[in-house]
C-alpha positions as CSV (number, residue, x, y, z in Angstrom):
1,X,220.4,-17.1,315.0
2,X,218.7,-15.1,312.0
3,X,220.8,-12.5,310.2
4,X,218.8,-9.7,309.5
5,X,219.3,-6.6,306.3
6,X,217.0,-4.1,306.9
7,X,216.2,-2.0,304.0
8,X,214.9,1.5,305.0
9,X,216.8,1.1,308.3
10,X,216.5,5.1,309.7
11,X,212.5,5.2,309.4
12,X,210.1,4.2,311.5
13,X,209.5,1.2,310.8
14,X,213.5,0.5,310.8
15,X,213.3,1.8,314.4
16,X,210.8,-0.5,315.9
17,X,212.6,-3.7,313.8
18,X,215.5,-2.2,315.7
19,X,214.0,-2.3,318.8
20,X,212.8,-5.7,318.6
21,X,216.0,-7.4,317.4
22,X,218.0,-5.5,320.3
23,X,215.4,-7.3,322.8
24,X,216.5,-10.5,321.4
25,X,220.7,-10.7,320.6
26,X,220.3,-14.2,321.2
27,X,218.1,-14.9,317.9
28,X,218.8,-12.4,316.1
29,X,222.4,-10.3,314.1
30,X,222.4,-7.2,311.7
31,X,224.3,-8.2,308.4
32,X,223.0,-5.1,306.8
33,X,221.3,-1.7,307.6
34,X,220.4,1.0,304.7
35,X,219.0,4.4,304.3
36,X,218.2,6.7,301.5
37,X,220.5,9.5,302.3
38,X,220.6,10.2,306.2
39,X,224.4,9.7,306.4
40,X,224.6,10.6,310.3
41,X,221.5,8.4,310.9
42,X,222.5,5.4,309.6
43,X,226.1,5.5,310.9
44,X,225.0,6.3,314.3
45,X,222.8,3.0,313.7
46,X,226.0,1.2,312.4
47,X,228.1,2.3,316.2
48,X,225.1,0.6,317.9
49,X,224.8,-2.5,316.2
50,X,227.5,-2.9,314.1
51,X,226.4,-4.7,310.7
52,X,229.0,-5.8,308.0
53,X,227.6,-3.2,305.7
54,X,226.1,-0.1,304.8
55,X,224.4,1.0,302.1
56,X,222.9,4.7,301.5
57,X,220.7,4.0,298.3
58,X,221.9,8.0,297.2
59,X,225.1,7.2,295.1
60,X,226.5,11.0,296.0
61,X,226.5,10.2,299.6
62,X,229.0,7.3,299.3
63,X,231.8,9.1,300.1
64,X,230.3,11.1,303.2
65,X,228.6,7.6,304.2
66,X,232.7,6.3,304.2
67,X,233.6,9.4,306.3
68,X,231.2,9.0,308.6
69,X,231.9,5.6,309.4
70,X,235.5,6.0,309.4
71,X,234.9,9.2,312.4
72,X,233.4,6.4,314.5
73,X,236.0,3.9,313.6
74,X,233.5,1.3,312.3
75,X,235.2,-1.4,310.6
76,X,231.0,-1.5,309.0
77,X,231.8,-1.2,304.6
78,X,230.0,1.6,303.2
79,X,228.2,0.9,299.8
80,X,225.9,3.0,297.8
81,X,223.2,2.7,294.8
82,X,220.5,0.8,293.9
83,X,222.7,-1.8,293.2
84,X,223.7,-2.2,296.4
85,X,220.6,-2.2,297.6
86,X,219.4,-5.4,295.6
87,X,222.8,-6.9,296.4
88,X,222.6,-6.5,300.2
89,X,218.7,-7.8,300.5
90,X,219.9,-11.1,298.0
91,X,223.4,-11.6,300.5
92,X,223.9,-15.4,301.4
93,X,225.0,-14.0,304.4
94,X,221.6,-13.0,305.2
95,X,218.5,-14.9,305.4
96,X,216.2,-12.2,306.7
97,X,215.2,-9.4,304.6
98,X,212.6,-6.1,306.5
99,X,211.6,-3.9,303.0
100,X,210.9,-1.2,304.8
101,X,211.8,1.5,302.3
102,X,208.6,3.7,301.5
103,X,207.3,3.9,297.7
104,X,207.8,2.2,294.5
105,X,211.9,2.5,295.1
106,X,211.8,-0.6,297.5
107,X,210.3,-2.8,294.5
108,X,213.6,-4.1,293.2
109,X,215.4,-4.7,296.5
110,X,212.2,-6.7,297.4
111,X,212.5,-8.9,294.3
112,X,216.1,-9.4,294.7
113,X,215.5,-11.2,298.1
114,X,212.5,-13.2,296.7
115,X,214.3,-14.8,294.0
116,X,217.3,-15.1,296.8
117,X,215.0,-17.4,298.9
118,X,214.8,-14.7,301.8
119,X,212.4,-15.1,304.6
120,X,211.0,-11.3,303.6
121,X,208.9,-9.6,306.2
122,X,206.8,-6.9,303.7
123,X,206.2,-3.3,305.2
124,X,206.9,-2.0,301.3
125,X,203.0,-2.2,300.2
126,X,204.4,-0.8,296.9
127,X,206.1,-3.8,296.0
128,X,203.1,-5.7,295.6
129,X,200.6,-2.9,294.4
130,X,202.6,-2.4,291.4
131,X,204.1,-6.1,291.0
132,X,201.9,-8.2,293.0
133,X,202.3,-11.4,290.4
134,X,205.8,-10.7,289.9
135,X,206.7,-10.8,293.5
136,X,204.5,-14.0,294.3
137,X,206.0,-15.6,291.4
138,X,209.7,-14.9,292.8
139,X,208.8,-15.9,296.0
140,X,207.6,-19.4,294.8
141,X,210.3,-19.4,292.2
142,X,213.1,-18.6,294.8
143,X,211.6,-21.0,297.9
144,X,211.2,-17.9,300.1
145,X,209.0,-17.0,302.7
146,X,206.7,-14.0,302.4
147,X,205.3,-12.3,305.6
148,X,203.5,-8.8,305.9
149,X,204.4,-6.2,308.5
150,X,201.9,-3.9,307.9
151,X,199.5,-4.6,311.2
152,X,196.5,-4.9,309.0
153,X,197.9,-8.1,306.9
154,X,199.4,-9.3,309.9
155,X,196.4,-9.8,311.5
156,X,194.8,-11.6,308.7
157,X,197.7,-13.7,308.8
158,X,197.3,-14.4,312.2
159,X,193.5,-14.6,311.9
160,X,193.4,-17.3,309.2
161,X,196.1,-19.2,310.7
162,X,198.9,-18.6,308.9
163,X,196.7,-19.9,305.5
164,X,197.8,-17.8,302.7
165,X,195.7,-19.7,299.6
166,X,192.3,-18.2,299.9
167,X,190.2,-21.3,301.5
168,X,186.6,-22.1,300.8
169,X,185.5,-21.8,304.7
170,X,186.4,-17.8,304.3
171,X,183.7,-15.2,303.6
172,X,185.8,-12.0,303.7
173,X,188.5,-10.2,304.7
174,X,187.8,-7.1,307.1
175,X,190.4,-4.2,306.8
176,X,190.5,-1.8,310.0
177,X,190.8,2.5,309.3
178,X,191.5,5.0,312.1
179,X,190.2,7.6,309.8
180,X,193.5,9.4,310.0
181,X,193.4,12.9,311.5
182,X,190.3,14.1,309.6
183,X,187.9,12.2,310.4
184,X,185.3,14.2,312.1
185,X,186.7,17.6,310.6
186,X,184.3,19.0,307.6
187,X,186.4,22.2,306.3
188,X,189.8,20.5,304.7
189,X,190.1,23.3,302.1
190,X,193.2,24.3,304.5
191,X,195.0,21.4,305.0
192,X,198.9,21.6,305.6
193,X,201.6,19.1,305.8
194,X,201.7,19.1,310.0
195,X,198.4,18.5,310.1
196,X,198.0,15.9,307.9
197,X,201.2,13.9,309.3
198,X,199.6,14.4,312.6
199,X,198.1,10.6,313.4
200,X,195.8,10.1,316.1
201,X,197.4,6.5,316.8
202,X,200.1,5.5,314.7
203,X,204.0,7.4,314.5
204,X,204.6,6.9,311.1
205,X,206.8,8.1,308.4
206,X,205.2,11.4,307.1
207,X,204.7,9.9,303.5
208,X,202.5,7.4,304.6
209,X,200.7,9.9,307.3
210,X,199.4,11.9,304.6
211,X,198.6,8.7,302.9
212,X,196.3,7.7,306.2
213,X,194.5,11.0,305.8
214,X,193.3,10.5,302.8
215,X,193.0,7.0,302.9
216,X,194.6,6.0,300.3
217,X,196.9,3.8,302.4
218,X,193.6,1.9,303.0
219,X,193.4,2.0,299.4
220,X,197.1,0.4,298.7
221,X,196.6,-2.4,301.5
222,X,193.2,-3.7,300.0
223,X,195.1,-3.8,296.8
224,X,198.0,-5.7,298.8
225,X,195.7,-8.5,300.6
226,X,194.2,-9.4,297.2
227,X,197.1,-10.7,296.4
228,X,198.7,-12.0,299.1
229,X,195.7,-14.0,300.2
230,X,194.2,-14.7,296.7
231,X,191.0,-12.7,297.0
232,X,188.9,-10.4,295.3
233,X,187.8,-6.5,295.3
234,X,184.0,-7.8,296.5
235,X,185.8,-10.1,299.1
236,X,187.7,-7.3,300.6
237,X,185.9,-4.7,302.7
238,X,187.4,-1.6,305.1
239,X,185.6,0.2,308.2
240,X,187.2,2.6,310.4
241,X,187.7,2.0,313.5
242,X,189.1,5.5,315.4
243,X,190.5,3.2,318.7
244,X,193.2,1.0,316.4
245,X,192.9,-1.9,318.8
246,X,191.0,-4.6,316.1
247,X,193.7,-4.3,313.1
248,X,192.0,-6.4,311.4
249,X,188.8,-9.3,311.3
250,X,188.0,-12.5,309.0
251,X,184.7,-13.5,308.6
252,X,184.2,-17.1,307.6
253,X,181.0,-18.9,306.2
254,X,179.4,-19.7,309.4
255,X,179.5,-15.9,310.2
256,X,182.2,-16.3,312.3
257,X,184.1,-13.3,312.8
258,X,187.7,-13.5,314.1
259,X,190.0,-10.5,314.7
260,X,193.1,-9.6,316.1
261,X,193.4,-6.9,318.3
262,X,196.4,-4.9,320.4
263,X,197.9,-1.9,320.9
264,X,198.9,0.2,318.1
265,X,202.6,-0.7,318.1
266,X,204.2,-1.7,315.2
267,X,206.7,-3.8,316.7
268,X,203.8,-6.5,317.2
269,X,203.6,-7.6,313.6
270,X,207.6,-7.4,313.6
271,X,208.0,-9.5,316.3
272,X,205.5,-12.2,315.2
273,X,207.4,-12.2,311.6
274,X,210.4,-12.3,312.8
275,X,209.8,-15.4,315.3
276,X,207.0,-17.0,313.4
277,X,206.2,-19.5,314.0
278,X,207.1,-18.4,317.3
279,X,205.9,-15.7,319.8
280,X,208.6,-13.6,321.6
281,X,208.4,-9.9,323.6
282,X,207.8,-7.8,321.3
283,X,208.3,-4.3,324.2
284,X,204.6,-3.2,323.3
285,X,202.6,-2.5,325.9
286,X,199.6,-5.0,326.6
287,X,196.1,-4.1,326.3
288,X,193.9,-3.1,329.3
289,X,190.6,-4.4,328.7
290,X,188.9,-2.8,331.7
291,X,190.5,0.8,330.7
292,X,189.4,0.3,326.8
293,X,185.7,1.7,326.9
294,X,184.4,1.5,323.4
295,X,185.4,0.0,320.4
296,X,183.5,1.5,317.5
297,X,183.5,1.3,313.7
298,X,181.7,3.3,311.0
299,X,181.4,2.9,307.5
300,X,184.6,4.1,305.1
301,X,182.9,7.2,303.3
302,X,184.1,6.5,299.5
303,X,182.8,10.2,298.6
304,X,184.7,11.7,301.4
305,X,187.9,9.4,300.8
306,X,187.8,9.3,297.0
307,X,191.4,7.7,297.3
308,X,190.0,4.7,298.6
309,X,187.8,4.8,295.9
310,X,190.1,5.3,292.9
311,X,192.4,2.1,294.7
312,X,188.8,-0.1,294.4
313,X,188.7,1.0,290.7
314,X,192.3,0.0,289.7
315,X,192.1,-3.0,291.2
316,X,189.1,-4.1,289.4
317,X,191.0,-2.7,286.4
318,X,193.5,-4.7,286.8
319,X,196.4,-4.6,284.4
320,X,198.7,-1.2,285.1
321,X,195.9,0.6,286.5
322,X,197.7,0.1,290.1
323,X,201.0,1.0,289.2
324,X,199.8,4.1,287.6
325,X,198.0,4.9,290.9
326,X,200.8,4.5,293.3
327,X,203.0,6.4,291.1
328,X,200.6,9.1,290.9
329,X,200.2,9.2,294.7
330,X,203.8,9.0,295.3
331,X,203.8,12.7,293.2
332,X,200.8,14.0,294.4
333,X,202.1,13.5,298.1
334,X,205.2,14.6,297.5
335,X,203.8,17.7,296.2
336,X,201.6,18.3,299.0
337,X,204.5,18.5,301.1
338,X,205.9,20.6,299.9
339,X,203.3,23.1,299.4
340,X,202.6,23.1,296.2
341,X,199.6,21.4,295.9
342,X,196.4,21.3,298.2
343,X,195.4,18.6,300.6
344,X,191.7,18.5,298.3
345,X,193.6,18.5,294.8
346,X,195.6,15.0,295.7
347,X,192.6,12.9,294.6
348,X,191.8,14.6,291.3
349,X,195.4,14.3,290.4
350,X,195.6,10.8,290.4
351,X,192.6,10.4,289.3
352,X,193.5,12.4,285.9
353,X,196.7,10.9,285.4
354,X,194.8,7.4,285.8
355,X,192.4,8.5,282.8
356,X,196.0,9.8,280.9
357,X,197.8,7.3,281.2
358,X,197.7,4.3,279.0
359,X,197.3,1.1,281.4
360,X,198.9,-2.0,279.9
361,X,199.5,-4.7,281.3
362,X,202.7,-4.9,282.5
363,X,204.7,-8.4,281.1
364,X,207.7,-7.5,283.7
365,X,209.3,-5.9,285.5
366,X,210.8,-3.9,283.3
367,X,207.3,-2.9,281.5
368,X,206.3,-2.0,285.7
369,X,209.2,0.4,286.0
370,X,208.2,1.9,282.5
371,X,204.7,2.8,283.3
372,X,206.1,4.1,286.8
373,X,208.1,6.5,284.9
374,X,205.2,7.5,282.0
375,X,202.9,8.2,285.4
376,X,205.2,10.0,287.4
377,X,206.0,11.8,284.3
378,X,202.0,13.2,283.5
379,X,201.7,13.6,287.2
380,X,204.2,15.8,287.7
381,X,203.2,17.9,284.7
382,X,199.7,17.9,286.3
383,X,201.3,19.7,289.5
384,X,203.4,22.3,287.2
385,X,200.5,23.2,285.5
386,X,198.4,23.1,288.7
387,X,201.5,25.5,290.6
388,X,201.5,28.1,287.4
389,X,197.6,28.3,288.4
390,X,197.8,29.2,291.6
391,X,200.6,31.6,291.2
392,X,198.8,33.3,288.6
């Protein structure tokens, strides 16, 4: 039996490890379950699967967390903070730790169950863009076990075998696009937020949907497989692939290619991290080879997807130049969303704050949360000025 905190517990990728682990009460318990600030959500979680605590990472929402549980008369504890949060994901009583909380706020949650010895099954790509050696060096440090969720590292996991030390025999990694919901379309001077949230494939959070339209979560995951397999920018390549059905290929010295392919279902890489070694039902549907047609793929357009570019670029630069452009993003999305910057401007923003921003090499953590703030800081300055502009 694994006990199982899942951090980011009311978002998508929350609901699918929830799915999973409810297929399966015989391997696996909740201990924990968090949210950022859906109180309702998460206590309506809590009646169904009744974990020992709950933790809404917004410290003014303790006390409504609290009454919430207390209307369903959960014995569940209600915690709050980003305190919590690391203390939850480091709990003896746990030895299972899903980071699914979206941006650079899942970072210290994830390091707390590293250095805790966690098996830790990734879907928090931030973590290791912006503190890819610390997080590698906790998970050695604390004996843990590291496994992605995102479907494009888990099918380099699967395709080299579990291997995660880049081996001689392999050639290069092979990261697999959709395209997002642009593709094909010319005119995106008129963008909005439904349309860009609007995946062909995938039913993801609407962060990371706008991230898929421009790339840049293409960007962040070639960023993330450098270091968790040990391999370079020139060793790393993406193509999109509108079907979703090859999530990702390996292509060794021999020019053999090997690829792992199935339905685009997040609850596939779930379940194979949370069995591995193992392979259990997953609920995903299986793939009809006969009903497929097609599979095609077509070169990643760097000057139509500049965010993919600009991700190439700081991870060549190495140093801070990573966390500068997640924080950026993180702003620049944000911003988007809420209208007040367009679809076309997201690129040059981060791409100015990266040339504003002074990229040091961070010696820490606490030198990675500093840079975090400077570049939130310019970016957000960069959308005031940018707002005043267009209102003008």
């Amino acid at each position: 039996m694994r006990h199982v905190t899942i951090l980011g517990a009311t978002g998508s990728i929350g609901a699918s490890s929830l799915d999973v682990i409810a297929r399966h009460p015989d391997r696996f318990a909740l201990f924990a379950l968090t949210a950022q600030n859906n109180v309702e959500a998460l206590a309506d979680l809590c009646a169904r699967f009744a974990p020992a605590i709950a933790v809404v990472a917004d410290v003014a929402k303790e006390s409504a967390l609290r009454d919430a549980l207390r209307r369903r008369s959960l014995s569940t504890q209600a915690r709050a903070g980003a305190d919590a949060l690391a203390e939850v994901a480091a709990d003896a009583r746990c030895d299972t730790v899903i980071c699914a909380i979206v941006g650079a706020a899942g970072l210290l949650p994830t390091l707390a169950a590293a250095r805790a010895g966690k098996r830790v099954l990734l879907a928090n790509k931030e973590a290791v863009v912006c503190a890819g050696s610390l997080l590698l060096d906790a998970v050695k440090r604390g004996g843990a076990e590291l496994l992605p969720l995102d479907s494009e590292h888990s099918a380099l996991h699967q395709c080299l075998a579990g291997a995660w030390e880049a081996r001689r025999d392999v050639r290069r990694l092979i990261l697999t696009a959709s395209g997002g919901p642009f593709r094909t379309r010319r005119d995106l001077s008129r963008v909005t937020p439904d349309e860009a949230c609007a995946h062909p494939n995938w039913v993801m959070g609407r962060k990371i949907s706008v991230d898929s339209a421009t790339l840049m979560n293409k960007g962040l995951e070639v960023i993330e497989a450098s270091w968790l397999f040990n391999m370079g920018p020139d060793r790393i390549d993406v193509v999109v692939h509108p079907q979703s059905v090859v999530h990702s290929m390996v292509e060794f010295a021999d020019a053999s290619v090997v690829a792992q392919c199935g339905t685009p279902d997040m609850r596939t890489p779930i379940a194979y991290a949370l069995a591995y070694p193992e392979r259990i039902d997953s609920g995903s549907t299986a793939l009809d080879f006969l009903a497929l047609g097609a599979l095609t793929f077509e070169e990643a357009d760097l000057q139509r997807f500049p965010c993919l570019a600009l991700a190439y670029a700081a991870l060549r630069s190495g140093a801070g130049a990573p966390v500068v452009l997640n924080a950026a993003n993180e702003v620049a999305v944000e911003a988007f969303l809420a209208r007040r910057l367009p679809f076309m401007r997201i690129a040059g923003l981060i791409e100015d704050t990266m040339e504003r921003v002074e990229r040091f090499a961070p010696a820490g953590i606490d030198d990675v949360l500093a840079l975090d703030r400077e570049a939130r800081g310019v970016a957000r300055v960069a959308v005031e000025r940018l707002s005043a502009l267009a209102a003008g």
